[in-house]
C-alpha positions in Angstrom: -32.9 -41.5 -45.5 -33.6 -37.5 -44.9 -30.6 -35.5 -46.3 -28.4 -35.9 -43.0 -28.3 -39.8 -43.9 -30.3 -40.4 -41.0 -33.7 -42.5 -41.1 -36.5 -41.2 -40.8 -39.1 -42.7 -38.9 -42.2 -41.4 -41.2 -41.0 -41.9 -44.5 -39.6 -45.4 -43.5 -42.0 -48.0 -44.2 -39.5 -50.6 -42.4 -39.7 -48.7 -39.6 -43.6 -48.6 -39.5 -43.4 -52.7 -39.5 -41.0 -52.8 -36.3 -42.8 -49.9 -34.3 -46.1 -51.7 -35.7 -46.4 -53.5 -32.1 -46.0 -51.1 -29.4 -49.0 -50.8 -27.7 -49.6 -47.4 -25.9 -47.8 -47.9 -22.5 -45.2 -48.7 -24.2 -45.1 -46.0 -26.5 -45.8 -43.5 -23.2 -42.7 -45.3 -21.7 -40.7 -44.7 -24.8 -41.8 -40.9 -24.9 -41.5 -40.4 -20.8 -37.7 -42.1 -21.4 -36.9 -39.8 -24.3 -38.1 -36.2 -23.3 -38.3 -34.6 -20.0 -41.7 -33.6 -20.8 -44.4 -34.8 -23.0 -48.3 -33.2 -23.0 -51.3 -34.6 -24.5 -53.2 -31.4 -25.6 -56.7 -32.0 -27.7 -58.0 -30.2 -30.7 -58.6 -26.9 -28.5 -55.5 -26.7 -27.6 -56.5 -28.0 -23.7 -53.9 -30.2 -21.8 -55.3 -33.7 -21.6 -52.4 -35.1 -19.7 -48.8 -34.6 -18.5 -45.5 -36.6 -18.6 -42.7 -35.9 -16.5 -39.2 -37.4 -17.3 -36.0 -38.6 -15.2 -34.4 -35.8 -13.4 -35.5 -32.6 -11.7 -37.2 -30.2 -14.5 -38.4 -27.8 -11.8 -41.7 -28.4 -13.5 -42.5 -30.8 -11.2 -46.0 -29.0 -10.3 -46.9 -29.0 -14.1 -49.7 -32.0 -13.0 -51.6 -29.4 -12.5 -51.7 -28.1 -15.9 -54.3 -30.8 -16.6 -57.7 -29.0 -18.1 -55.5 -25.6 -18.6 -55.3 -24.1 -22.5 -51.3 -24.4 -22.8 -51.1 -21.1 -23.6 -51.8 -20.5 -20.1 -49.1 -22.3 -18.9 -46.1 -20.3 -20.8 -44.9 -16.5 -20.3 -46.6 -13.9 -22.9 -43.2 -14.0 -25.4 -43.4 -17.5 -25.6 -47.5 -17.5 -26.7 -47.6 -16.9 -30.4 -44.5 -19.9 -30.5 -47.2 -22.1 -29.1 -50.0 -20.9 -31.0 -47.3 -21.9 -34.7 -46.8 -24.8 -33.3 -50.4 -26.3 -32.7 -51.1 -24.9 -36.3 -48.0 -26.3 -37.6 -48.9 -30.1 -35.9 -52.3 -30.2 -37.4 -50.8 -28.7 -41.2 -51.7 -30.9 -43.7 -48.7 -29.5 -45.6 -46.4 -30.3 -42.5 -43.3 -32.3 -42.8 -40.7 -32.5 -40.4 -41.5 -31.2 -36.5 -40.1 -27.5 -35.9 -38.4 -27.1 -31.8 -38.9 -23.8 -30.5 -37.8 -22.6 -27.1 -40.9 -22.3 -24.8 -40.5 -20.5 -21.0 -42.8 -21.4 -17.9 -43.0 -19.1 -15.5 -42.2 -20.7 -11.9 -43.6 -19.2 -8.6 -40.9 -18.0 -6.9 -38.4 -18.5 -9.3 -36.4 -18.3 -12.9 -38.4 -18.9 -15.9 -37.4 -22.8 -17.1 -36.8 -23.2 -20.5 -37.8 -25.8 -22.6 -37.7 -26.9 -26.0 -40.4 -28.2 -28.0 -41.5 -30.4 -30.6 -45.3 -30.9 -31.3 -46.4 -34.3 -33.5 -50.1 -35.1 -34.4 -51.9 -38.3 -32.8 -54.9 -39.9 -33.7 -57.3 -38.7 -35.8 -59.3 -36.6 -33.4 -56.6 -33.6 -33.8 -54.7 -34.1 -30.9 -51.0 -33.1 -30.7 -48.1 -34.6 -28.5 -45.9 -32.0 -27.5 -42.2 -33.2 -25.8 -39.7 -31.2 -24.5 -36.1 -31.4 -23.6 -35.3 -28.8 -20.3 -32.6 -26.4 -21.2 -31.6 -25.0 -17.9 -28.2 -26.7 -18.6 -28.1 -24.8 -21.8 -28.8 -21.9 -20.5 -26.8 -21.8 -17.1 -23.5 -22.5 -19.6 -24.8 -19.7 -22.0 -24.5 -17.7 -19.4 -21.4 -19.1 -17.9 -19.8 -17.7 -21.3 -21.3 -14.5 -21.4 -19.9 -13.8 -18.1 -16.7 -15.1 -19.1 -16.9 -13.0 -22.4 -17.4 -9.8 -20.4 -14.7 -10.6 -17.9 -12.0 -11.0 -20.8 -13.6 -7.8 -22.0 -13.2 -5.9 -18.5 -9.6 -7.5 -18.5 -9.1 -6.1 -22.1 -10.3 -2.9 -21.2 -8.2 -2.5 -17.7 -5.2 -3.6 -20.0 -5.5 -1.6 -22.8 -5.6 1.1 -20.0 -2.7 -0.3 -18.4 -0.5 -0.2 -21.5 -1.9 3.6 -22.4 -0.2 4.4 -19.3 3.1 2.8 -19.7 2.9 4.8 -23.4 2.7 8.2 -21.9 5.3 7.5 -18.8 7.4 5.8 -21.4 7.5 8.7 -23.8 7.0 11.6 -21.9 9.6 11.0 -19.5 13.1 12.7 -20.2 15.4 10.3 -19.5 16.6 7.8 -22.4 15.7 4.5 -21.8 16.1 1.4 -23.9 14.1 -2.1 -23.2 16.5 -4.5 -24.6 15.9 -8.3 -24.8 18.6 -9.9 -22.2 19.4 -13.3 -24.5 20.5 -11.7 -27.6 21.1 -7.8 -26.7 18.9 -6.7 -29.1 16.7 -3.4 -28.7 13.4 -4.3 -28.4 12.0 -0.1 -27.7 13.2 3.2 -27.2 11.7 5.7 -25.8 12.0 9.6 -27.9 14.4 11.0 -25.2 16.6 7.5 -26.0 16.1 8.5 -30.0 16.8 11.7 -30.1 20.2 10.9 -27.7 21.4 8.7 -30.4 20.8 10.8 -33.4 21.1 9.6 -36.8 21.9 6.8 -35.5 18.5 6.1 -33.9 17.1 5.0 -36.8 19.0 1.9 -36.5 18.4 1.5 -33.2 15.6 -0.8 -32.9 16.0 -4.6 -33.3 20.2 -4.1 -33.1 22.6 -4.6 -30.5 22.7 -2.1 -28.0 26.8 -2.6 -27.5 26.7 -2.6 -31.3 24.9 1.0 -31.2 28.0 2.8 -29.1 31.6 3.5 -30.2 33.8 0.6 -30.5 35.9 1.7 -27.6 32.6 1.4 -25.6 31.7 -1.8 -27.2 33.1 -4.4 -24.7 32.3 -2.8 -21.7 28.6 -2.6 -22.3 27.7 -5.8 -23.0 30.0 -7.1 -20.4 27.4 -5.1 -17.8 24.6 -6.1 -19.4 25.6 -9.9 -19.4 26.5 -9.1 -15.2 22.8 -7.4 -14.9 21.5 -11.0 -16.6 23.1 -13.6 -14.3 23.1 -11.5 -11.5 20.1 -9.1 -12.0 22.5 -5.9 -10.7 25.9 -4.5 -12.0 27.4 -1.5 -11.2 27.2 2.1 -13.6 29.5 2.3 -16.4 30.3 5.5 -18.4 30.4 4.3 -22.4 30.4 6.3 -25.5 28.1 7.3 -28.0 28.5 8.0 -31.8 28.5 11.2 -33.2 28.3 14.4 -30.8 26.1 12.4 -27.7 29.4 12.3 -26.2 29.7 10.0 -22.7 26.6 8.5 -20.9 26.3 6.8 -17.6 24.8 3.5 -18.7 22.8 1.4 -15.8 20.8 -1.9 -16.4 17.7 -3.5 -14.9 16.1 -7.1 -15.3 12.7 -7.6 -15.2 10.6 -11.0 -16.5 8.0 -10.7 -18.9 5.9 -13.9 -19.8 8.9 -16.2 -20.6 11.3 -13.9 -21.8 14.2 -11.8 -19.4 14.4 -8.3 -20.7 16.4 -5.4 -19.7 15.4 -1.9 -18.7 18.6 0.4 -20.0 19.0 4.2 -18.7 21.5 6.4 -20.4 22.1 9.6 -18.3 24.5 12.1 -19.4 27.5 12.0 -17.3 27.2 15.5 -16.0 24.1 14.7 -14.0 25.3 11.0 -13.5 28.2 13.4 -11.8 25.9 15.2 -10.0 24.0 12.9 -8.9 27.2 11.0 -7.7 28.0 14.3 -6.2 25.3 14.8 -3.8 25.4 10.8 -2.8 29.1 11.1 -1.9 28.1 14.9 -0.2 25.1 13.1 1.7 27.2 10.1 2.8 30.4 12.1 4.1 27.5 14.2 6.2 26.2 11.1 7.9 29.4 10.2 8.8 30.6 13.4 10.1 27.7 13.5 12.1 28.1 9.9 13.6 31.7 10.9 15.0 30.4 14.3 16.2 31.4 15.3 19.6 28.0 16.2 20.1 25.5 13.6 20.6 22.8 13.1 17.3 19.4 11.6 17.2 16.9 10.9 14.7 13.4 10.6 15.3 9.9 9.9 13.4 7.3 12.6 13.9 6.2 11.2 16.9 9.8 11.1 18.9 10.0 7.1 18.2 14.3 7.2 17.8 15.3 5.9 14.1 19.2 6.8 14.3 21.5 7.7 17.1 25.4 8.5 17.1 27.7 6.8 18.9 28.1 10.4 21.4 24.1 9.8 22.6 25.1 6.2 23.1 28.6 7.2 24.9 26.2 10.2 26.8 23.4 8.0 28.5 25.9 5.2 29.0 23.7 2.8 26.4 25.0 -0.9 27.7 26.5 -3.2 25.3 24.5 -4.4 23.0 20.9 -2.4 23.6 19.8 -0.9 20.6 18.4 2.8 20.7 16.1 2.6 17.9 12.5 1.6 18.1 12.2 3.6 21.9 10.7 6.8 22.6 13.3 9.9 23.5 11.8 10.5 26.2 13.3 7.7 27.7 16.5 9.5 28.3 15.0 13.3 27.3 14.2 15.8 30.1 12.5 15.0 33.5 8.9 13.9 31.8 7.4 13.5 29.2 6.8 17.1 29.0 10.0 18.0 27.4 9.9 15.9 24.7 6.4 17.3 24.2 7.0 20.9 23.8 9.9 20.0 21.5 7.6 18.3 19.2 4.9 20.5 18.8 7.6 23.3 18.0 8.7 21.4 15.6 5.1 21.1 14.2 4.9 24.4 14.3 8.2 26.4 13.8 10.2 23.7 12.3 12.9 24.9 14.0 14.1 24.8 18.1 17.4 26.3 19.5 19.1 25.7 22.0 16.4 24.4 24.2 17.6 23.9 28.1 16.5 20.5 29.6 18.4 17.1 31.2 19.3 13.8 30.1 18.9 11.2 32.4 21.9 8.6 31.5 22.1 5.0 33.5 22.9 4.4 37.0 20.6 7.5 38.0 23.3 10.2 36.5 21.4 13.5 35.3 23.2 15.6 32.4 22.3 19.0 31.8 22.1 19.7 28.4 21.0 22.1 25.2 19.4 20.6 22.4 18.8 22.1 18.9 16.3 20.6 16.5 15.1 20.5 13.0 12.2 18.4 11.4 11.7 17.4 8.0 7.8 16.6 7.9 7.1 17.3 4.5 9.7 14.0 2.9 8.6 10.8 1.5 10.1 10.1 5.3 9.1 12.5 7.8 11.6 12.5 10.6 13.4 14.7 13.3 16.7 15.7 14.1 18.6 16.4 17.7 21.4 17.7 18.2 22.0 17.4 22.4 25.0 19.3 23.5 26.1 18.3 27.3 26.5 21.6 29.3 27.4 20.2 32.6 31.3 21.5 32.0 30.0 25.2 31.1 27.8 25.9 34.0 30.3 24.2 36.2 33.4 27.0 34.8 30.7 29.9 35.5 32.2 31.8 38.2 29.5 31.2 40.3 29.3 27.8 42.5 27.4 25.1 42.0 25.0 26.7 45.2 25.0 30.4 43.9 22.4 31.9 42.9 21.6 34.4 40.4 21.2 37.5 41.2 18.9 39.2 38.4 15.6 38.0 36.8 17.7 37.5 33.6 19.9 34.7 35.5 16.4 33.7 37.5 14.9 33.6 33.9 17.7 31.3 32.7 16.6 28.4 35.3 13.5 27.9 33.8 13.2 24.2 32.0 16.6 23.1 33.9 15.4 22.9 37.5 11.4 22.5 38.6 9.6 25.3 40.2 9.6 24.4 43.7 13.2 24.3 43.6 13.6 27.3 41.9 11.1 29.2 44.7 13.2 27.4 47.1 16.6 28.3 45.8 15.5 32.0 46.0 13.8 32.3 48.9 17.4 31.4 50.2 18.5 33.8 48.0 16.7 36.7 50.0 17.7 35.6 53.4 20.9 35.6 52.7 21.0 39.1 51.4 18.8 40.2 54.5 21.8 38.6 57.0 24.4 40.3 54.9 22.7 43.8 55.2 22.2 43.1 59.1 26.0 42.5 59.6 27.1 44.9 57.3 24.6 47.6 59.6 25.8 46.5 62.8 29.4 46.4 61.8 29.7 42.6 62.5 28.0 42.6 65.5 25.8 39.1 65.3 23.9 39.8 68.6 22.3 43.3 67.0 21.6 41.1 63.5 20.0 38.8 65.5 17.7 41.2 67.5 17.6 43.4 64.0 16.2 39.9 61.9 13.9 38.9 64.5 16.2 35.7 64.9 17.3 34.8 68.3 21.1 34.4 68.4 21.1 30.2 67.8 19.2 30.8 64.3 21.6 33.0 63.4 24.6 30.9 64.0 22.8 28.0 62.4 22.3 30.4 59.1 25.4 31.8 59.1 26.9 28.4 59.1 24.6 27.6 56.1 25.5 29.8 53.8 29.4 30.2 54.6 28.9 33.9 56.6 31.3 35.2 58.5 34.4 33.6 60.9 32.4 31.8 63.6 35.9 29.9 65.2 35.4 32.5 68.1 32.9 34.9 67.5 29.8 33.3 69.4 30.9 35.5 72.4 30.2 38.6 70.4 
């Protein structure tokens, strides 16, 4: 017995006398069985013959190894391993076989590892060398040195991770508390929560929070807390701190981390809590202000899609019952193309600003409004949008003490049709415009004599009647004669 308590085959003269008759194909069978390759190699070192074992070694090609030094047959760091282990085999001091790991290079391929063992035969100084392949070995070696250096890479991105939450934790200026939700108890504050309790931060950690506040405070904090962990929300309560902290808006949040619940505290003082409170109620009474306006209010993206309309644009264009504004272009409903809604928008890119821009609003069954619209964008928010506000002008421009066929008399008023009326009608409108005025001077000349306006316009005296009855001239009940 060798000092592990197993037997060993060379010092055991029992063994000797049951191995005694095992001719040499069985004892090539017994090696071929037992390693995954076994070489014959002679006194020179020279490979006399090769065994291949069960399984696929990838040295199936090492047949041709036969008459090569084995030296030749391994990589260059593996060499002087060879070279101690042909001197070791033929030792007369040697004693137990020594395995080293021995690489053959493959064509087209990974180096396979194997590892040897080399025992003298015969008395001629041959050595039988067998090996065991350690591709298995290796592949799982390296199976856990990938796995080592993907924990490390996880280590590494979570050590980052929780350097991060260390300076946003303490730098920020809020107080916040992480609490665990089952017993109430403060698992971390931040310095801004420390410094907001005072001498009493100290304390702080690993107590109570309700326990931490004045009594008077006491059962209305942990009644919010124990809503914020059934529930996960509860509404802001004001509570009390000790000494001069005075009140603080308290609000919770639950969050899971591995199996635990904990709870994310703020304590805001209550002047900004009121502030803050402040500009929600301001911001809420504005969007409902503007929802009953008079005036008809739309909301846009940046790119005239509508997100928000009142219920005066839906009352304006006659929006059926039921059809929802949002999600269709303005231009739907805006101007008499596309070009309207166009040169709003890149004014707005531009200016930020438009006032009281003239254009129409087409509204269902056909009905066309003319109306003023005054804009504002807002491109720089986390949520870039537009505002409209469309103003119907129909009532105004039909109190002007002009008719609805009158036309102005000045480039200013001529000016002021541009946008509500297209070109051809505006050319059209004061082309009428100057024939009018021509009959009116021809009357006036002729004292109300149509025949001389006739001859005087170049018109003979049927045109004449025909324009005068066009434009309201004149009492033509009897005066055709004249």
């Amino acid at each position: 017995m060798d000092e592990t308590g197993a037997l060993s085959l060379e010092q055991s003269d029992a063994a000797r006398l049951l191995l005694a008759d095992i001719d040499a194909p069985a004892a090539a069978s017994l090696i071929a069985a037992a390693a995954d390759i076994a070489l014959v190699i002679d006194g020179q070192g020279i490979i006399r013959n090769v065994s291949i074992g069960h399984g696929e070694t990838g040295l199936e090609r090492s047949v041709a190894w036969v008459g090569s030094h084995w030296l030749e047959t391994v990589t260059s760091e593996s060499r002087p391993k060879v070279l101690a282990m042909l001197r070791d085999a033929i030792s007369p001091t040697r004693h137990e076989p020594t395995w080293r790991q021995v690489n053959h290079p493959v064509s087209g391929g990974a180096d396979v590892p194997v590892l040897y063992a080399t025992v003298p035969i015969g008395s001629q100084g041959r050595v039988l060398a067998v090996g065991r392949d350690l591709r298995a070995v290796s592949t799982l070696q390296q199976r856990l040195v990938d796995a080592q250096q993907s924990m490390e890479r996880d280590y590494q991105r979570l050590r980052q991770t929780e350097a991060r939450y260390r300076l946003l934790f303490d730098s920020v200026g809020e107080a916040i508390v992480m609490i665990d939700a089952a017993t109430l108890a403060v698992v971390e504050a931040n310095p801004s929560a420390m410094r907001l309790f005072g001498d009493a931060a100290r304390r702080l950690v690993g107590k109570p929070l309700p326990d931490s506040l004045e009594s008077s405070s006491r059962q209305q904090a942990a009644a919010l807390l124990g809503a914020v962990r059934a529930s996960g929300r509860a509404d802001d309560a004001v509570v009390r701190l000790p000494g001069e902290a005075g009140a603080v808006t308290l609000s919770a949040t639950a969050f899971r981390q591995e199996a635990a619940t904990l709870l994310l505290v703020r304590l805001l003082p209550t002047a900004t809590g009121a502030l803050q409170d402040a500009r929600g109620r301001d911001e809420v009474l504005l969007a409902r202000l503007a929802d009953r306006a008079p005036d008809a209010f739309v909301v846009t993206d940046p790119q005239g899609r509508i997100l928000s309309v009142n219920a005066s644009f839906a009352e304006l264009v006659q929006l059926p019952a039921g059809e929802q504004a949002s999600g269709q272009s303005l231009d739907r409903w805006l101007g008499r193309s596309s070009v309207d809604l166009n040169v709003l928008l890149g004014t707005l890119r531009q200016h930020g600003v438009v006032r009281l821009f003239p254009t129409t609003l087409r509204a269902a069954f056909g009905v066309v409004l003319k109306v003023e619209i005054s804009a504002v964008g807002m491109l720089q928010d986390d949520t870039p949008c537009l505002g409209f506000a469309i103003r119907d002008v129909e009532r105004r421009l039909a109190s002007d003490s002009r008719s609805a066929r009158d036309i102005p008399r000045s480039p200013g008023q001529l000016a002021e049709l541009v946008g509500r009326m297209p070109m051809r009608d505006i050319v059209s409108e004061t082309t009428d415009l100057i024939e009018r005025m021509c009959i009116e001077a021809a009357l006036e000349l002729t004292h109300d004599n149509r025949a001389s306006a006739a001859e005087m316009l170049g018109l003979s005296r049927q045109s004449l009647y025909v324009k005068l009855r066009r434009y309201g001239l004149g009492d033509l009940g009897g005066g055709e004669a004249a």
